[in-house]
Backbone as XML, in Angstrom:
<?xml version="1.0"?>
<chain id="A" units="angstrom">
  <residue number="1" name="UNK">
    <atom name="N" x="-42.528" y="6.183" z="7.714"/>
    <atom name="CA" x="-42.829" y="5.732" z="6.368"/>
    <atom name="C" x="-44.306" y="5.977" z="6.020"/>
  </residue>
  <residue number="2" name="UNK">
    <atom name="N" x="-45.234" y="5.681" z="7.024"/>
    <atom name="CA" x="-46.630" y="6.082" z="6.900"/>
    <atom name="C" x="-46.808" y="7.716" z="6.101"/>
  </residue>
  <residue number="3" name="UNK">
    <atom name="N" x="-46.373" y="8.557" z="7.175"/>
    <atom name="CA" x="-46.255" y="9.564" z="6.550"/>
    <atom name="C" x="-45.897" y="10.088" z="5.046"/>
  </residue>
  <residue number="4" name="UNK">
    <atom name="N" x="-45.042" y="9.398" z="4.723"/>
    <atom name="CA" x="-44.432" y="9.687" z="3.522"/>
    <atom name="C" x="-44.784" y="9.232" z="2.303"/>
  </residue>
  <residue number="5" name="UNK">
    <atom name="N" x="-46.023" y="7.965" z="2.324"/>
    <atom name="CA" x="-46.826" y="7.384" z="1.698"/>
    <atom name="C" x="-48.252" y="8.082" z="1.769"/>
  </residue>
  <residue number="6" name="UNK">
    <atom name="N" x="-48.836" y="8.378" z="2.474"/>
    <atom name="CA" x="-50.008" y="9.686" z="3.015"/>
    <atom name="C" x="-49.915" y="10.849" z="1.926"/>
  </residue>
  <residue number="7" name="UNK">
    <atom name="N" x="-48.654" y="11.488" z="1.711"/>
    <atom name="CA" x="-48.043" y="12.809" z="1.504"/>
    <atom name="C" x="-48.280" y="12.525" z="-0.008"/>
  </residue>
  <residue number="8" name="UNK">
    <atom name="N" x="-47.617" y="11.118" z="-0.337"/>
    <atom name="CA" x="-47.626" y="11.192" z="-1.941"/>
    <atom name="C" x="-48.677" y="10.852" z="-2.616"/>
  </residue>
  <residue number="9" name="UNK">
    <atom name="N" x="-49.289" y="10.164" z="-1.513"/>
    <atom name="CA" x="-50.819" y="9.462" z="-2.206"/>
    <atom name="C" x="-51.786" y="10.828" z="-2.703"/>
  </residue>
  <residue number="10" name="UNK">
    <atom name="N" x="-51.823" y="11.298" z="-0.944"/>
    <atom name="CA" x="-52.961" y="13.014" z="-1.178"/>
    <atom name="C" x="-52.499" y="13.807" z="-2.532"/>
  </residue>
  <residue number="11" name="UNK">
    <atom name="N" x="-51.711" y="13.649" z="-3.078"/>
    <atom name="CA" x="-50.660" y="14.795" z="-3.749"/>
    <atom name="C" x="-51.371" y="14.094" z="-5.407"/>
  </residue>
  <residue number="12" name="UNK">
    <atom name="N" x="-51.822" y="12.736" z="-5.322"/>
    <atom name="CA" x="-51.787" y="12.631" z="-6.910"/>
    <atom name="C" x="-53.568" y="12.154" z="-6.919"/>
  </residue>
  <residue number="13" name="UNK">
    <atom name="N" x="-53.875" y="12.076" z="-5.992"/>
    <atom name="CA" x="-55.898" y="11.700" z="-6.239"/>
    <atom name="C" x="-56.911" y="13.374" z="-6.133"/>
  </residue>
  <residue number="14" name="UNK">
    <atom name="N" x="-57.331" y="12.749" z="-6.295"/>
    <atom name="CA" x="-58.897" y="13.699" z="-6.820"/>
    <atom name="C" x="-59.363" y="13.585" z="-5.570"/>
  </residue>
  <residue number="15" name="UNK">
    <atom name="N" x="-59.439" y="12.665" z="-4.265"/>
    <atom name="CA" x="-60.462" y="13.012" z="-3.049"/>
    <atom name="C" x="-59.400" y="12.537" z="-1.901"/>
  </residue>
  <residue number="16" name="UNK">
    <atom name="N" x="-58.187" y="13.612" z="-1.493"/>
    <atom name="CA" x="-57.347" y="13.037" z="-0.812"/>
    <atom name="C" x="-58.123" y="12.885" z="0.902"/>
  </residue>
  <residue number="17" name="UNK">
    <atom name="N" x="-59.252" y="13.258" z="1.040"/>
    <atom name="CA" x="-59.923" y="13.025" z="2.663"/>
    <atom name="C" x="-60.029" y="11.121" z="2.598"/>
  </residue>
  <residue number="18" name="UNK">
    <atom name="N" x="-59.893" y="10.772" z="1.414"/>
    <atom name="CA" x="-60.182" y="9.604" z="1.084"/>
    <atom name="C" x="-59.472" y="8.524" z="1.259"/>
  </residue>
  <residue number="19" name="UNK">
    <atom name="N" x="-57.527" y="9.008" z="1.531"/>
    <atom name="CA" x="-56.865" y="8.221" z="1.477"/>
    <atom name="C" x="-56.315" y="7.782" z="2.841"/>
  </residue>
  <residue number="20" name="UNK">
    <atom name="N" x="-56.474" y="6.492" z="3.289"/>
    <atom name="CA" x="-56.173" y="5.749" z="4.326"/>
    <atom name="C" x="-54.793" y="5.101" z="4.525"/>
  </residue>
  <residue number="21" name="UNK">
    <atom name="N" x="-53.814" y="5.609" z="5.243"/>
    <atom name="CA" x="-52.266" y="4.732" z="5.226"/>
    <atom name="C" x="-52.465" y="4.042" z="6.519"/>
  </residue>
  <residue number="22" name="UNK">
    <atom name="N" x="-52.405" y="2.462" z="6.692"/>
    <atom name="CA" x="-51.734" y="2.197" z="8.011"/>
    <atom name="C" x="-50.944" y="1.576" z="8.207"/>
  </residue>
  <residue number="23" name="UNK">
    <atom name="N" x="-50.202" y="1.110" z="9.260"/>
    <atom name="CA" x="-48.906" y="0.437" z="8.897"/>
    <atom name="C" x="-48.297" y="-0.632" z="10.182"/>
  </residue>
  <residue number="24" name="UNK">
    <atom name="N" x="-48.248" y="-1.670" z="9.945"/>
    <atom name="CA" x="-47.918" y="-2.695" z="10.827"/>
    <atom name="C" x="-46.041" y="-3.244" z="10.688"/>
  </residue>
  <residue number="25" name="UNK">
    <atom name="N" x="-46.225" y="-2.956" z="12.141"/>
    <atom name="CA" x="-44.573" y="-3.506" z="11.939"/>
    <atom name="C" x="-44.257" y="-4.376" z="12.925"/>
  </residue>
  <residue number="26" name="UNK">
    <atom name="N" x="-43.395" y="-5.225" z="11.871"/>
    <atom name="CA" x="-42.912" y="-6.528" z="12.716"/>
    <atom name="C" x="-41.820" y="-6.606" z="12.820"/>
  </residue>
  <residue number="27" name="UNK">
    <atom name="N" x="-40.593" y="-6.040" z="13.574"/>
    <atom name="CA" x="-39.393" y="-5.909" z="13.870"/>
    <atom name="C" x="-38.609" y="-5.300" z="12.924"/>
  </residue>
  <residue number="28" name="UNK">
    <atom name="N" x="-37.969" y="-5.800" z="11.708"/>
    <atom name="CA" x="-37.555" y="-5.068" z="10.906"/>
    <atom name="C" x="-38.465" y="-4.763" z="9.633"/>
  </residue>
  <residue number="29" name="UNK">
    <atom name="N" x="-39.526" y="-5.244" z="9.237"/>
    <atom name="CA" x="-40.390" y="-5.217" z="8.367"/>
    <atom name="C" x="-41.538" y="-4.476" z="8.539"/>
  </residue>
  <residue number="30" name="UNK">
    <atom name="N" x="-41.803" y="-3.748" z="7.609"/>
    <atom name="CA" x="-43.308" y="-3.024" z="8.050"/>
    <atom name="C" x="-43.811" y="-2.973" z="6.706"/>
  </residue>
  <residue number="31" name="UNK">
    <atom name="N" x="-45.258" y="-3.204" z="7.154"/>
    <atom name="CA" x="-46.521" y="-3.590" z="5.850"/>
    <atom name="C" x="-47.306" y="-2.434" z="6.030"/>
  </residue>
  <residue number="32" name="UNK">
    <atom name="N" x="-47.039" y="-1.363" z="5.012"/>
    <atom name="CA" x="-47.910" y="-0.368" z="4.945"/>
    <atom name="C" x="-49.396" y="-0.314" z="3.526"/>
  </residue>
  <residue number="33" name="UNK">
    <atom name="N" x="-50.654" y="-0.270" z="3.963"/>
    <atom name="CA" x="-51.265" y="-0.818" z="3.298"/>
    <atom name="C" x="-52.240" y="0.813" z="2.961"/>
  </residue>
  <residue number="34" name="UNK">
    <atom name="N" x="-52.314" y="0.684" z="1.796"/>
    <atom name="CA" x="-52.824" y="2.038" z="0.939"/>
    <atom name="C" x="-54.224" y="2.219" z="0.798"/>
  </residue>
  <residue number="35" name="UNK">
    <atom name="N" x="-54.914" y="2.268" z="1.024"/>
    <atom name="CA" x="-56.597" y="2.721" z="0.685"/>
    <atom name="C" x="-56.884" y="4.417" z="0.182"/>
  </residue>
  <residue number="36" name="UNK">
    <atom name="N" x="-57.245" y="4.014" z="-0.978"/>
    <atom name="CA" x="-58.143" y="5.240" z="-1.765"/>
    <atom name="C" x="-59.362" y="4.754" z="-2.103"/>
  </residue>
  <residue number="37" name="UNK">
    <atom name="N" x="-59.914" y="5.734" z="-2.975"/>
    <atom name="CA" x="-61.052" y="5.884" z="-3.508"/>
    <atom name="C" x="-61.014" y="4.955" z="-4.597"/>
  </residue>
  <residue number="38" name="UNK">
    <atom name="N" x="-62.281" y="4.060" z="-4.515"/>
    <atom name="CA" x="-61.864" y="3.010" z="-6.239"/>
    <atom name="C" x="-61.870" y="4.202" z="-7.164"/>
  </residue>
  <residue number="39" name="UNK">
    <atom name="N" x="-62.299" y="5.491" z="-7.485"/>
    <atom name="CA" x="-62.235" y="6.259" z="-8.967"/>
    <atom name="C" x="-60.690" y="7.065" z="-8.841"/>
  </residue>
  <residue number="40" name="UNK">
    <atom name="N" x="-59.987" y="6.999" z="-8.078"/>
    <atom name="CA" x="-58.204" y="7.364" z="-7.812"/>
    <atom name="C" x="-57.719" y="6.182" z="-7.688"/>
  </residue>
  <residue number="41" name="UNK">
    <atom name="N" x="-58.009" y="4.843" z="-7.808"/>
    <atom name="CA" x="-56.891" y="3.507" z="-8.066"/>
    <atom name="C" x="-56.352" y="3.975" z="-9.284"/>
  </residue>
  <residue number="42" name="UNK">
    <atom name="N" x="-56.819" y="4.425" z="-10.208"/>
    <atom name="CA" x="-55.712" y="4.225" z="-11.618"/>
    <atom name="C" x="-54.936" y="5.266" z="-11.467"/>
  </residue>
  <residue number="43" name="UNK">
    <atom name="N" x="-55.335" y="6.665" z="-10.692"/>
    <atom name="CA" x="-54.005" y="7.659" z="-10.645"/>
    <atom name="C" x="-52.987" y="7.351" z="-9.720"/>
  </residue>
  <residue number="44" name="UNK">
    <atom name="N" x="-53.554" y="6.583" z="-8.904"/>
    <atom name="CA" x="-52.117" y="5.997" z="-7.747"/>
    <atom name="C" x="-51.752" y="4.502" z="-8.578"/>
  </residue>
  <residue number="45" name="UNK">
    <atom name="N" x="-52.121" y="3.754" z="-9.171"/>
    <atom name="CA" x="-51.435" y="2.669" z="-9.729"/>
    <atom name="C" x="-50.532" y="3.229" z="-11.379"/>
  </residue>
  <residue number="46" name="UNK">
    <atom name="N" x="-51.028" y="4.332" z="-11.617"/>
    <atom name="CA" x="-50.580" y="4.291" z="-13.278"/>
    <atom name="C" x="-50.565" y="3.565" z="-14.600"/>
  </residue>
  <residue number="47" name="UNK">
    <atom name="N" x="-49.916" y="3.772" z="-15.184"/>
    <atom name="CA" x="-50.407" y="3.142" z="-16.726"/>
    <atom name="C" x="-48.994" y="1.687" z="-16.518"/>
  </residue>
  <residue number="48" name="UNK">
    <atom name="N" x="-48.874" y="1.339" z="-16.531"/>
    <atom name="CA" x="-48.740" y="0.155" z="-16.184"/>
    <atom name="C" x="-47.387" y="-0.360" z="-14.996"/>
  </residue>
  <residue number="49" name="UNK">
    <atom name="N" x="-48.326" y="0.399" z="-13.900"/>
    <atom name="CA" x="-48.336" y="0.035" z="-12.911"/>
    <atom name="C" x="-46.883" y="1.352" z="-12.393"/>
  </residue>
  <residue number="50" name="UNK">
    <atom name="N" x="-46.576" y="2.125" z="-13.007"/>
    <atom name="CA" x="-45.290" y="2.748" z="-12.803"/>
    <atom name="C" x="-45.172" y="3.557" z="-11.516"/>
  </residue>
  <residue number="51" name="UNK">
    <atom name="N" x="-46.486" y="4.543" z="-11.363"/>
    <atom name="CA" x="-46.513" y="5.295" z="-10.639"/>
    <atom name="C" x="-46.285" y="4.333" z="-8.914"/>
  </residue>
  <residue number="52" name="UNK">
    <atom name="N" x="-47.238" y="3.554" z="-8.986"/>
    <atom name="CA" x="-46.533" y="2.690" z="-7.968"/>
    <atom name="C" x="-45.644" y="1.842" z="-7.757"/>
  </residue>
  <residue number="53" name="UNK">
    <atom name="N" x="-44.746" y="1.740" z="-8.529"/>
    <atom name="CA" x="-43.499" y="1.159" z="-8.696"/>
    <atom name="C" x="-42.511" y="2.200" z="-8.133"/>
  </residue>
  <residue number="54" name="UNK">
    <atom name="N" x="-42.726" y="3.843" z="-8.579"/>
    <atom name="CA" x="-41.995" y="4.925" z="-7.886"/>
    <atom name="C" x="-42.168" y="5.237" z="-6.460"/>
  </residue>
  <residue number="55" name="UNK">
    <atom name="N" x="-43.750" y="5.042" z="-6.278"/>
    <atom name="CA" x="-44.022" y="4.883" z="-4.539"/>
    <atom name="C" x="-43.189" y="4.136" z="-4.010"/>
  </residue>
  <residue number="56" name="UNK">
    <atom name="N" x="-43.002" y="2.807" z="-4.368"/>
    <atom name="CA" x="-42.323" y="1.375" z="-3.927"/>
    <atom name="C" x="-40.974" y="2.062" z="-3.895"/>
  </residue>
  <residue number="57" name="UNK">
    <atom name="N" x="-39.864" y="2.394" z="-4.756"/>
    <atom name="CA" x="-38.617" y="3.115" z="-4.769"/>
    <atom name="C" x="-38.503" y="4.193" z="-3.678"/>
  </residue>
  <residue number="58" name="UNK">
    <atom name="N" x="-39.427" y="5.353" z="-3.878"/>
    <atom name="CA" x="-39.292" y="6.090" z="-2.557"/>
    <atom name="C" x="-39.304" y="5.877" z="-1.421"/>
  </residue>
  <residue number="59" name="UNK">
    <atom name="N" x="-39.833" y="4.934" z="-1.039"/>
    <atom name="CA" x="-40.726" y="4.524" z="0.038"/>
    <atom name="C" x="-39.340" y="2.969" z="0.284"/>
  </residue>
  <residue number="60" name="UNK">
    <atom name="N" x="-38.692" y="2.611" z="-0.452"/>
    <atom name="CA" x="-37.356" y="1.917" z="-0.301"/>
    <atom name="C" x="-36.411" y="2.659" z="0.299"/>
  </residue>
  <residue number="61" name="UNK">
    <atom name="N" x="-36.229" y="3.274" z="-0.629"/>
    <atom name="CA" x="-34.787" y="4.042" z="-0.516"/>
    <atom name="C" x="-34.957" y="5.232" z="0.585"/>
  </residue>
  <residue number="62" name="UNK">
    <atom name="N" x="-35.965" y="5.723" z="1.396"/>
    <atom name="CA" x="-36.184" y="6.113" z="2.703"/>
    <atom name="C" x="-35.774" y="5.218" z="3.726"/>
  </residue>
  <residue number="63" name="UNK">
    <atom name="N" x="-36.300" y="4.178" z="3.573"/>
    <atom name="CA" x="-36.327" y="3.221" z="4.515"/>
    <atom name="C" x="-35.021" y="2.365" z="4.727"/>
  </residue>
  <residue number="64" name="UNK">
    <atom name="N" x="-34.078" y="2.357" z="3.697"/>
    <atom name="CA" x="-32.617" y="1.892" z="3.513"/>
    <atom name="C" x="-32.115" y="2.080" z="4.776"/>
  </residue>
  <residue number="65" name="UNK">
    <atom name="N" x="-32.100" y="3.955" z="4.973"/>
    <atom name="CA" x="-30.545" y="4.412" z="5.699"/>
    <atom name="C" x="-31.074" y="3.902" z="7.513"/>
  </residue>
  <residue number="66" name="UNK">
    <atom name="N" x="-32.470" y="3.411" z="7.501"/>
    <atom name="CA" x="-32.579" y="2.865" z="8.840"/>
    <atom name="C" x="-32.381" y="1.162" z="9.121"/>
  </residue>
  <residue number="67" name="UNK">
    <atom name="N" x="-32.302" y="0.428" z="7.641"/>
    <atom name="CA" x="-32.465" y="-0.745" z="7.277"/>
    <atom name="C" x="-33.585" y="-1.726" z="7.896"/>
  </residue>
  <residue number="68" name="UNK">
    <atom name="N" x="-34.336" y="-1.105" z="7.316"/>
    <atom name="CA" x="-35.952" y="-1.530" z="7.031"/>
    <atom name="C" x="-36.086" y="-2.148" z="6.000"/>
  </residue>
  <residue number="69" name="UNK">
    <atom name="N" x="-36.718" y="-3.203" z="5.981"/>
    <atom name="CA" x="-37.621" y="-4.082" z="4.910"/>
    <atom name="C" x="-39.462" y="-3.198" z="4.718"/>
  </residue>
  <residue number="70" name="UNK">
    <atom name="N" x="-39.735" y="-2.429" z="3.822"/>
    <atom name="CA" x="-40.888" y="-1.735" z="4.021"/>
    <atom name="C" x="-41.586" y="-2.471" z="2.766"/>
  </residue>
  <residue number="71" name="UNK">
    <atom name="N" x="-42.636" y="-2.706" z="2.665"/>
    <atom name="CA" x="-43.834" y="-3.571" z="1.625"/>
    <atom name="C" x="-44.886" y="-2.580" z="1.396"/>
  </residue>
  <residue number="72" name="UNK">
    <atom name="N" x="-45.537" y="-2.019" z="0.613"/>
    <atom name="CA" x="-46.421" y="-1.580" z="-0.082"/>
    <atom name="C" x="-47.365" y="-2.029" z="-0.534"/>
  </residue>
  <residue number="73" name="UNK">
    <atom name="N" x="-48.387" y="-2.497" z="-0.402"/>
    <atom name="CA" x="-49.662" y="-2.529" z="-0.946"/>
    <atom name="C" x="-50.824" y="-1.433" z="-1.115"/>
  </residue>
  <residue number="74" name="UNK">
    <atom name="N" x="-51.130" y="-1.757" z="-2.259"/>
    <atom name="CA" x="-52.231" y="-0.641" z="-2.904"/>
    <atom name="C" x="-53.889" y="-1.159" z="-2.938"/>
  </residue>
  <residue number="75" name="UNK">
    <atom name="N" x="-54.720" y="-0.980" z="-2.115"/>
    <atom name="CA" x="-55.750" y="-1.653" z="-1.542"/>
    <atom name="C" x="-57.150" y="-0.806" z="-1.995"/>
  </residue>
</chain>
């Protein structure tokens, strides 16, 4: 899941050396926590709030067919 959050983040900022994924997991749950650049928070959050709402969906519906609980935060 790290990966796949990494991939989409680099793909939509202006300084992808910038973007930090790490990811803690606690049995079935994993807290993957997002770090960019504060001047790429608004291209990874979107206009009200969508673009990471689609992260959150992808980043679900990956994680389904193993039945994972995966959490997203944008940091």
């Amino acid at each position: 899941m790290k990966e796949l959050v990494e991939v989409i983040a680099k793909a939509l900022v202006d300084h992808p050396d910038e973007v930090v994924v790490t990811e803690k997991q606690d049995g079935k749950d994993i807290k993957i926590e997002l770090h960019v650049a504060p001047s790429d928070m608004g291209k990874v959050i979107g206009k009200q709030g969508r673009i990471a709402k689609a992260i959150r969906a992808v980043v679900k519906a990956a994680s389904s067919k193993d039945d994972l609980y995966v959490d997203v935060d944008i940091i």
